[in-house]
C-alpha positions as CSV (number, residue, x, y, z in Angstrom):
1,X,0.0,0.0,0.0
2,X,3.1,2.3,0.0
3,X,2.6,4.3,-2.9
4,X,-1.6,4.5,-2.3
5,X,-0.1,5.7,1.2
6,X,2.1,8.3,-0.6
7,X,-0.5,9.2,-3.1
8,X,-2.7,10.3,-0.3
9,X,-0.1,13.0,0.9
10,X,1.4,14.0,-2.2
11,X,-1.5,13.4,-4.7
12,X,-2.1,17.8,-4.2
13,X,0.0,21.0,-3.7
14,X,2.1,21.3,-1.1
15,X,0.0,23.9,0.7
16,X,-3.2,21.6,-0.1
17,X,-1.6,18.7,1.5
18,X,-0.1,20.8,4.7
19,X,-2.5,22.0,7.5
20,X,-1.8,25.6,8.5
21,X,0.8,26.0,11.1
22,X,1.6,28.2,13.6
23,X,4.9,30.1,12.6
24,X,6.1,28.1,15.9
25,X,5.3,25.3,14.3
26,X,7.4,26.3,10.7
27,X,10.0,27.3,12.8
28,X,10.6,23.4,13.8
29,X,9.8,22.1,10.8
30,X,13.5,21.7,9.7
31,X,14.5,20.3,12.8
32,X,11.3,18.2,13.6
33,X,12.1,16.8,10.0
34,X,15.6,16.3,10.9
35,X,14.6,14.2,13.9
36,X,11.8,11.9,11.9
37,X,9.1,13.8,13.2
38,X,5.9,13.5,11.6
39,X,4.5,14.2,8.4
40,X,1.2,16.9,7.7
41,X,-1.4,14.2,7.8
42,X,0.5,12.5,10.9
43,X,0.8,15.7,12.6
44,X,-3.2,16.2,12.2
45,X,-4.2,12.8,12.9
46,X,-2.3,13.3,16.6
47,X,-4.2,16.6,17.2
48,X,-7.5,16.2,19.4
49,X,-10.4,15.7,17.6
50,X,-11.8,20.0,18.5
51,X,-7.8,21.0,17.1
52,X,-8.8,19.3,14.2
53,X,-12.0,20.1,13.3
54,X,-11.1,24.0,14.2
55,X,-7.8,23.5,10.8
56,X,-10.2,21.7,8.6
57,X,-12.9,24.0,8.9
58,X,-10.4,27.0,7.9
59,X,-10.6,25.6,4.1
60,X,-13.2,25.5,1.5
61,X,-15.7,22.4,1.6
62,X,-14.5,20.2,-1.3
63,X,-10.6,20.8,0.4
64,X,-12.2,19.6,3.9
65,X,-13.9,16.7,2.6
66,X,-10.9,15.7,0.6
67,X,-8.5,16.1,3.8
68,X,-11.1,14.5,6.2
69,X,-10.9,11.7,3.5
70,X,-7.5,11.5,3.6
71,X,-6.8,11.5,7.8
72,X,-9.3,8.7,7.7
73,X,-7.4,6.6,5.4
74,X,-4.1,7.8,6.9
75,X,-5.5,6.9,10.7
76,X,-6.4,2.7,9.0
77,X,-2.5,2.2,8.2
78,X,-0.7,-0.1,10.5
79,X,2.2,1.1,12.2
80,X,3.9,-0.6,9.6
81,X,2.8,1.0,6.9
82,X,2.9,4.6,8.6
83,X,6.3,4.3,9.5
84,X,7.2,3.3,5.1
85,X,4.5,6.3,4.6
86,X,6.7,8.7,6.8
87,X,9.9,7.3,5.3
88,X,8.5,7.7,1.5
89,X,7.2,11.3,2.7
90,X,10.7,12.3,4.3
91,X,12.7,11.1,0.9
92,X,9.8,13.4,-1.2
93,X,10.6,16.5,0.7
94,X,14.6,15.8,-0.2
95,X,14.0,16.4,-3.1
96,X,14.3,20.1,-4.7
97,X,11.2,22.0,-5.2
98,X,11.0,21.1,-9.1
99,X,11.3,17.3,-8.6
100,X,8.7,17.7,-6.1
101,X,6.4,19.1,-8.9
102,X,7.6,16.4,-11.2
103,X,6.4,13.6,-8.8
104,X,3.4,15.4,-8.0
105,X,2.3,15.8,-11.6
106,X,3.3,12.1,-11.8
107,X,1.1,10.9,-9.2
108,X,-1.7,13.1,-10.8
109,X,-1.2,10.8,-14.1
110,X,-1.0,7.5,-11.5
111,X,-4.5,8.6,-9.7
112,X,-6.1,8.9,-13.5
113,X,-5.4,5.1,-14.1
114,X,-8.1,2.8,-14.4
115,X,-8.4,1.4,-10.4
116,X,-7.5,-2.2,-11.7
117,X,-4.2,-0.8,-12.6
118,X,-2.8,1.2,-10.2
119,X,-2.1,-1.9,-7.5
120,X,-0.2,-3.9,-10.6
121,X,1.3,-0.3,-11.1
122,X,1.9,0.3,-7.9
123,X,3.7,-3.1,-7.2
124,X,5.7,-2.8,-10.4
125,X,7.3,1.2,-9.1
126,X,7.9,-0.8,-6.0
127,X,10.2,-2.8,-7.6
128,X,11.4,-0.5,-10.3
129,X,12.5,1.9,-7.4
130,X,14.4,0.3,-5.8
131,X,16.5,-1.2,-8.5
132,X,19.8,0.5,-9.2
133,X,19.8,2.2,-12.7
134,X,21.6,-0.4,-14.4
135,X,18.9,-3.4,-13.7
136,X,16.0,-1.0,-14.0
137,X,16.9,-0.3,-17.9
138,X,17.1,-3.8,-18.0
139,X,13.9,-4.7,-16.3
140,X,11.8,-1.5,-18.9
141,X,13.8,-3.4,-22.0
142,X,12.3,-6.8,-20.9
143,X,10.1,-8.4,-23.8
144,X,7.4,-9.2,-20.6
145,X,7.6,-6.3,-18.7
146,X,6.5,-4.5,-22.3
147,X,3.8,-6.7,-22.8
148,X,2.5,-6.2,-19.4
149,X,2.3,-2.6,-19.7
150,X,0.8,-0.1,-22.3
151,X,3.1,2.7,-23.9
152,X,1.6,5.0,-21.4
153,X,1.8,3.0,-18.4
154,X,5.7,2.3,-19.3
155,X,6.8,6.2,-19.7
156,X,4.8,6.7,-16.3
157,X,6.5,3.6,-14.3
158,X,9.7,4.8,-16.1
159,X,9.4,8.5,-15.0
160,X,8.6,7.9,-11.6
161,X,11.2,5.6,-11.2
162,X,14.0,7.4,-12.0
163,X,12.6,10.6,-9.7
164,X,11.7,8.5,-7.0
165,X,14.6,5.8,-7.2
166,X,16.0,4.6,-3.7
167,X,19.9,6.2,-3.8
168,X,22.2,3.3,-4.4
169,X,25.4,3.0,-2.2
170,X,28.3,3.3,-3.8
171,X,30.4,0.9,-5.0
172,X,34.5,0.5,-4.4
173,X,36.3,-0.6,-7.0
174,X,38.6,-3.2,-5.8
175,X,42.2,-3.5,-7.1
């Protein structure tokens, strides 16, 4: 479920999928981020139910019923899954602000897939991801990964891949 997870967060805007904070609250940011503290959704879903309610009601309906959504489906994880969310969400806002638009528009294209797909999609940037760059040319060249996977669906695994691909450690050549 890691990149439904993901999705959830990152499937808006940055400001769309942050609550407001207090400018204490931005001020820790860095270091709370530093420290593994808690994503947006993570940091609502540990508010009290009336500190809740009182930052969703500050945005428009459709934005409130889409966040409300979200904390629900964010609040069914297992720890498990959480913890990968929080780990994915961490890596996402390593990345500079353009790659962050890149995956975001990416995700967009992921959440307009037929819902049959996206868990056979999902599964597949799993494993594309974390593949070094070498095997994952091989693995998009592959006659059956090509015939399990439309044109579209290959540039979209393929592009998200390569933005999102877990940093290899580097090899010593020995003499």
């Amino acid at each position: 479920m890691g990149i439904v997870a993901f999705v959830l967060v990152l499937g808006t805007s940055p400001a769309a999928a942050s609550p407001a904070e207090s400018p204490q609250e931005q001020q820790r940011t860095p270091a709370a981020t530093k420290a593994g503290i808690r994503n947006p959704l993570d940091r609502l879903n540990r508010m009290t139910p009336e500190q809740r309610k009182k930052v969703i009601q500050k945005l428009p309906p459709e934005r409130q019923a889409v966040l409300q959504k979200r904390l629900d489906d964010y609040g069914g994880l297992q720890p498990e899954e959480r913890r990968r969310l929080n780990d994915q969400y961490r890596v996402f806002r390593q990345l500079p602000p353009e790659r962050q638009e890149e995956m975001r528009k990416l995700f967009r294209r992921f959440n307009s897939q037929p819902e049959e797909r996206k868990l056979v999609l999902q599964r597949e940037f799993v494993r594309l991801r974390a593949m070094n760059e070498t095997d994952r040319g091989q693995r998009l060249k592959n006659p059956g990964f090509r015939k399990n996977f439309s044109p579209a669906e290959r540039r979209l695994l393929e592009e998200m891949a390569s933005i999102a691909a877990v940093p290899q450690p580097a090899t010593v050549a020995q003499p």
